[in-house]
C-alpha positions as CSV (number, residue, x, y, z in Angstrom):
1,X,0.0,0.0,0.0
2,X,1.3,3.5,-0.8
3,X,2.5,5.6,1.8
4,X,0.6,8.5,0.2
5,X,-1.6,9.8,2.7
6,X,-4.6,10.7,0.8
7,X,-4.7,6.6,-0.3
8,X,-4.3,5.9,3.1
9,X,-6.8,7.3,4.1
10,X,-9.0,6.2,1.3
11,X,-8.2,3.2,1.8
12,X,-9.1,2.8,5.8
13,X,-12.6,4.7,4.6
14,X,-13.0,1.7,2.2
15,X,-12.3,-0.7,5.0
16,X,-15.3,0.0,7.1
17,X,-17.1,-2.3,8.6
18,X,-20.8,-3.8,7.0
19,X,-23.1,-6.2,8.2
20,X,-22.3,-9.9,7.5
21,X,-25.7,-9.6,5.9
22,X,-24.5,-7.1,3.0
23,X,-21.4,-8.8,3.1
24,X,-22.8,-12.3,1.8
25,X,-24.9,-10.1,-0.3
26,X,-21.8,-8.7,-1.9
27,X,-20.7,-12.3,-2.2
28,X,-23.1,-13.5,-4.0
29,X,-23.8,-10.4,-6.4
30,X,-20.0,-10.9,-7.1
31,X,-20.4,-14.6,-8.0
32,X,-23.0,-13.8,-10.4
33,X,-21.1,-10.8,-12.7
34,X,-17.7,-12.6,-12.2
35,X,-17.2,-9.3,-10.2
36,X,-12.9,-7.8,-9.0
37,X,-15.0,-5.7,-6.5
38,X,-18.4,-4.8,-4.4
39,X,-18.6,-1.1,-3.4
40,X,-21.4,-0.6,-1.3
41,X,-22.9,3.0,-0.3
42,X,-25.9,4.8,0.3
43,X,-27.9,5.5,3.3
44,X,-27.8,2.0,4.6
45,X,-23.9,2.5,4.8
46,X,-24.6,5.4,7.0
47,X,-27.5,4.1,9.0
48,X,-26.0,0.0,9.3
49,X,-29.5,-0.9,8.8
50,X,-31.0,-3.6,6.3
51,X,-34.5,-1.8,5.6
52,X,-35.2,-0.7,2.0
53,X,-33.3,-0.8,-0.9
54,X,-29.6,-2.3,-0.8
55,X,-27.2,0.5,-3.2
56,X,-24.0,-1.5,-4.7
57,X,-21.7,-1.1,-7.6
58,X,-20.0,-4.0,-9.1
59,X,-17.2,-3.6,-10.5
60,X,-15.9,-6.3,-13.2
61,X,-13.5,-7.0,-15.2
62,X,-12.2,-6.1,-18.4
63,X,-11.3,-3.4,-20.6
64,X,-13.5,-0.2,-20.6
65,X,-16.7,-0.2,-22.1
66,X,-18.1,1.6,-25.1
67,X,-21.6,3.0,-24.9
68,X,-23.5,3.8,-21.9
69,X,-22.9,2.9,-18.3
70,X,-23.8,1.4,-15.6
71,X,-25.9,-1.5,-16.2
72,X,-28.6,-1.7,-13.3
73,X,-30.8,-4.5,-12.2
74,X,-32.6,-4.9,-8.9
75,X,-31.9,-8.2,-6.9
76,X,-33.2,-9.9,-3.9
77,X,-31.9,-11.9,-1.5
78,X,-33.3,-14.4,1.9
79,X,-30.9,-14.2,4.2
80,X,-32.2,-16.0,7.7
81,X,-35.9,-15.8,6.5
82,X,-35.1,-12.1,6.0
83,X,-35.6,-10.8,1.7
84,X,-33.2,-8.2,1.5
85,X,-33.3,-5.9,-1.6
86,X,-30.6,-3.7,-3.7
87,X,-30.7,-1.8,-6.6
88,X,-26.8,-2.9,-8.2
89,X,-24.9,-0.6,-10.9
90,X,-22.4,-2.5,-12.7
91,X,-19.7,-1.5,-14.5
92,X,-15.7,-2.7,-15.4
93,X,-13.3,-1.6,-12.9
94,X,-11.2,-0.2,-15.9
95,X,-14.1,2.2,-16.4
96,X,-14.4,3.4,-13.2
97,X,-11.6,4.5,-12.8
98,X,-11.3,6.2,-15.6
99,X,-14.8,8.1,-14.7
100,X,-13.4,8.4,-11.2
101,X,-9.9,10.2,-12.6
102,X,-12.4,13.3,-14.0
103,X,-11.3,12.7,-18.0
104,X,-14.7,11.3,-19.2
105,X,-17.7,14.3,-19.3
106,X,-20.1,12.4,-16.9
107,X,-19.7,13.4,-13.3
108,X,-22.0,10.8,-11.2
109,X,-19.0,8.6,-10.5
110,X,-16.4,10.9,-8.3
111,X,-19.2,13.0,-7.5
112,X,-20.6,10.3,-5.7
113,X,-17.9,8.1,-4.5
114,X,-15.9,11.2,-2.5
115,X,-18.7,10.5,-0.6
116,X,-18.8,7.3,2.1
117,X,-18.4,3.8,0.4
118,X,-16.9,0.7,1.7
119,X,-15.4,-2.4,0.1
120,X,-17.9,-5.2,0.6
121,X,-16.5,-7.4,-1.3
122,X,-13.2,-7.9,-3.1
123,X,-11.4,-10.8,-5.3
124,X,-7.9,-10.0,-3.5
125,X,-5.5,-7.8,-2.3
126,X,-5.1,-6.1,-5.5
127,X,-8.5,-5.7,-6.9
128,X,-8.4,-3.8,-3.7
129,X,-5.9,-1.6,-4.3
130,X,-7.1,-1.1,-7.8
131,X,-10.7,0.2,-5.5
132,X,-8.1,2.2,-3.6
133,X,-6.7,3.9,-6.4
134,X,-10.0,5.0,-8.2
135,X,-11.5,6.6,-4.9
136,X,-8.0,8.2,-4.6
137,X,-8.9,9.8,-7.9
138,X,-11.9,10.4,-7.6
139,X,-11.4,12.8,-4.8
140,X,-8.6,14.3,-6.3
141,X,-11.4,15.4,-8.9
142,X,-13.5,16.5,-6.6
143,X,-10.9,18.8,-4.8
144,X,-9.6,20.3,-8.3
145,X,-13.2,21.2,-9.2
146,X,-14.0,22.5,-5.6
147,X,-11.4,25.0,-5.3
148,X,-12.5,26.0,-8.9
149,X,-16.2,26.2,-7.6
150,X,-15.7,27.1,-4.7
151,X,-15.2,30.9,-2.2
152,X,-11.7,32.1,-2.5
153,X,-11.7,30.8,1.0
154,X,-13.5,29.2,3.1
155,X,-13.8,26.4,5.4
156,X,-13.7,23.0,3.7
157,X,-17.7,22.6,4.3
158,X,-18.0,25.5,2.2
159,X,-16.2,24.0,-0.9
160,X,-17.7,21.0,-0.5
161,X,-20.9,22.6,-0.4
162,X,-20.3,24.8,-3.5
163,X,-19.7,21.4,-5.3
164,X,-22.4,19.4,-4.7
165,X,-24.5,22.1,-5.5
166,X,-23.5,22.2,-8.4
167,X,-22.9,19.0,-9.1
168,X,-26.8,18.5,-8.5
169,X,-27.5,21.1,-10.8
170,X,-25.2,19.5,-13.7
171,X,-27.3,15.9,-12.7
172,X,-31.1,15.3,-14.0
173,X,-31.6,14.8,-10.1
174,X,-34.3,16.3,-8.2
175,X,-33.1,16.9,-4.8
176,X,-34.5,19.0,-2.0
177,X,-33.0,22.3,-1.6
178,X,-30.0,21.7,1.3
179,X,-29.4,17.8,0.1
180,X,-25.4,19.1,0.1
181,X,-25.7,20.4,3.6
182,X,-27.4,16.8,4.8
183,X,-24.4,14.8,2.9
184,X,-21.8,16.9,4.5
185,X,-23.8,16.1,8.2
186,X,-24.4,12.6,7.9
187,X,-20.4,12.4,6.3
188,X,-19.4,14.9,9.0
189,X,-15.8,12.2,10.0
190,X,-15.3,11.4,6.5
191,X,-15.1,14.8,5.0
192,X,-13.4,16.4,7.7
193,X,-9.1,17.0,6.3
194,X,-10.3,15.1,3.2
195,X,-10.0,18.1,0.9
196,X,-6.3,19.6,2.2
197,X,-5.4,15.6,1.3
198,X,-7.3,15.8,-1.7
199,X,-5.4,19.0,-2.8
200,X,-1.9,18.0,-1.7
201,X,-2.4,14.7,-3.9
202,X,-3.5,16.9,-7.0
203,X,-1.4,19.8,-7.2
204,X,-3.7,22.4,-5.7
205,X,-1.3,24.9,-3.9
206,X,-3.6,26.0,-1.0
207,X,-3.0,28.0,2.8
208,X,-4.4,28.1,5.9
209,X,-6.8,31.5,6.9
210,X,-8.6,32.7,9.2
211,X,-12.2,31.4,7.0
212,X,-10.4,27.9,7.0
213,X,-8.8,27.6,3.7
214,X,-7.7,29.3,0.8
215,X,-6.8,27.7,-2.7
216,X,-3.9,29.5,-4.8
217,X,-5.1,28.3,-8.1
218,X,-3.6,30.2,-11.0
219,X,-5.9,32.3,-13.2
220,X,-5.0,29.9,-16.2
221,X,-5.8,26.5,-14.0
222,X,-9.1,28.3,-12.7
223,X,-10.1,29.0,-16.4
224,X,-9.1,25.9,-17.5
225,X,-11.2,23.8,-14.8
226,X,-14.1,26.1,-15.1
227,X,-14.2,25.4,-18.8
228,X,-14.2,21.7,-18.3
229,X,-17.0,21.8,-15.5
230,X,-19.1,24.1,-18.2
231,X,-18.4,21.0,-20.8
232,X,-19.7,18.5,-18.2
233,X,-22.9,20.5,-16.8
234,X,-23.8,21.2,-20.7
235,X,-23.5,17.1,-21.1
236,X,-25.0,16.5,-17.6
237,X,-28.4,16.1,-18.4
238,X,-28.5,15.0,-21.6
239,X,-26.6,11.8,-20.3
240,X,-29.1,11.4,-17.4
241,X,-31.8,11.3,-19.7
242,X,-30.0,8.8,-22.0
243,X,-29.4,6.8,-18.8
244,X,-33.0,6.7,-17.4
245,X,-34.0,5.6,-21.5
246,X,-31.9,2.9,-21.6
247,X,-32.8,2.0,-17.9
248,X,-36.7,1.7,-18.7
249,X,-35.5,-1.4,-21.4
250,X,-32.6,-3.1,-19.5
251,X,-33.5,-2.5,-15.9
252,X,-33.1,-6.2,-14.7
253,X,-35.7,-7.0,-12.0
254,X,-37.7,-4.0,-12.3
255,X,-41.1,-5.1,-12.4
256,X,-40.3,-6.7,-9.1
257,X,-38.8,-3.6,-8.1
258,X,-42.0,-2.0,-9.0
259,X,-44.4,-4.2,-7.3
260,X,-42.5,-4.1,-3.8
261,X,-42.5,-0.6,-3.7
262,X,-46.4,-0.4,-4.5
263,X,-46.2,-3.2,-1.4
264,X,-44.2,-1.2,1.1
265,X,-45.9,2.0,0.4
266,X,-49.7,1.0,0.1
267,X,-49.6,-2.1,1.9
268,X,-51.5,-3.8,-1.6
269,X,-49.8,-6.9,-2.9
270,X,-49.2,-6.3,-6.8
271,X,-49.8,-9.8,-8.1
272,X,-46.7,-10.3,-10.9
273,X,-47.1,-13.0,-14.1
274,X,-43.9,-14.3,-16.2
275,X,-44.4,-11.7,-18.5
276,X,-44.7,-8.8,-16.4
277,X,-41.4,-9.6,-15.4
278,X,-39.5,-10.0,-18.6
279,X,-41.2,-6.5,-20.0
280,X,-41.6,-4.2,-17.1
281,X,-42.1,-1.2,-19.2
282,X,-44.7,-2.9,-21.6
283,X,-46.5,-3.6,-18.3
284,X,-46.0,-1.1,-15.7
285,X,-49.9,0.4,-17.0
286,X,-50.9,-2.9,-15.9
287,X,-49.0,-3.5,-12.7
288,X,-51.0,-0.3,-11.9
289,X,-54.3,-1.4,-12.7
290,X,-53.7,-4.5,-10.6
291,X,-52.8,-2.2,-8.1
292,X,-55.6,0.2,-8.2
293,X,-58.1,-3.1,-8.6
294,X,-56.2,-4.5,-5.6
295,X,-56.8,-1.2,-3.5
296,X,-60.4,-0.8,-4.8
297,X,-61.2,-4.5,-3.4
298,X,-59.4,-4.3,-0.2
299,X,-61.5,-1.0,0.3
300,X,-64.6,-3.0,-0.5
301,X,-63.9,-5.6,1.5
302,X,-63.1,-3.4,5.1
303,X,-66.6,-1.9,4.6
């Protein structure tokens, strides 16, 4: 392992500690996709709990794709009498990486994985470091577009907040105004001295002040980043949209996916045939009419 500190540190974040449950998840995701590494993230990292929806990334091998990425499918899984659920993205590790590093246009990858992940599962030591190395980058991008985002100085909240604004802004995500503010709380330990790391690894000259911190980017390095965020928020959306398209056809899973949210939400049971679950867009009208005949007869039938 390098001695760089900014990969050490990525690399203890990595090794936190998840449920056996999500572990054997992991497992058994990985066993399916011939997988070199499970990340695992989301809210169910933060909260250690098993309710809801399961978020992974697998991460295979191979060269880097063409086309569109990730792939997503929705899985299920008993574990002691206990269905667990995930939504998995999976994509090669190759093109990861080379999302992670900031030189393709889409920014969902390091925007999202300088944020708390963990290593759920991994084939060894150095699909591992491989992991290690993409996260490294991937924050590394996200400290060279902060301090270009960002206040002339500030404290590191403050950069971190300018970025995931506009991050979210660049994204076809609707998120309630303040979502930045609640990922910077709930990642209060993990943020904290990640960005001073983040800019010592990347070549961001930066001092100490009074408001925090204070990057000393160049007026030619400023330009330059600012003209590569405006290509990526100009790109942003129309990749989302591509993505969501191509997620409506290939989402694996998703009539099931469907059905147990109308379950957990309503409490009505959305009965599902064969081939409801091999076309889930052909038949979410009719998942919905079962589910408004299912709710018009429980109605009935409580009086």
């Amino acid at each position: 392992m390098s001695e760089d500190p900014l990969a050490l540190r990525v690399a203890a974040a990595l090794s936190a500690d998840v449920r056996p449950e999500v572990s054997a998840f992991a497992a058994c995701l990985a066993r399916e996709s011939n997988a070199r590494a499970v990340l695992f993230y989301g809210s169910n990292l933060r909260s250690g709990s098993l309710d809801g929806v399961l978020d992974f990334y697998v991460l295979t091998w191979g060269s880097r794709e063409r086309g569109l990425w990730p792939k997503v499918s929705y899985h299920e899984m008993d574990s002691g009498g206990e269905t667990l659920r995930a939504k998995v993205a999976q994509m090669r590790l190759t093109t990861f990486a080379h999302a992670a590093s900031g030189q393709h246009v889409d920014t969902t990858i390091w925007a999202r994985f300088v944020q708390p992940c963990a290593i759920a599962w991994a084939a060894d030591e150095h699909a591992r470091e491989s992991v290690v190395a993409a996260i490294r980058s991937a924050a590394i991008t996200a400290g060279r577009f902060a301090a270009a985002l960002g206040p002339a100085a500030g404290s590191e909240a403050d950069y971190w907040t300018a970025l995931f604004r506009a991050t979210y802004k660049a994204e076809l995500r609707v998120e309630k105004a303040g979502r930045e503010g609640q990922i910077l709380a709930f990642g209060a330990e993990h943020f904290d001295g990640l960005l001073p790391l983040a800019w010592q690894a990347g070549g961001v000259s930066f001092e100490r002040c009074d408001d925090g911190l204070k990057s000393n980017l160049a007026d030619a390095d400023r330009a330059r980043l600012l003209s590569r965020w405006a290509n990526r928020r100009r790109w942003g959306k129309p990749l989302n949209v591509l993505r969501l398209l191509r997620a409506a056809t290939t989402f694996e899973g998703g009539a099931r996916y469907l059905a147990w949210k109308v379950e957990r939400h309503t409490g009505v049971i959305v009965p599902l045939t064969p081939f409801r679950e091999r076309h889930p867009l052909i038949s979410s009208p009719l998942l919905v009419a079962s589910y408004l005949r299912a709710r018009s007869a429980m109605r009935r039938g409580g009086g």
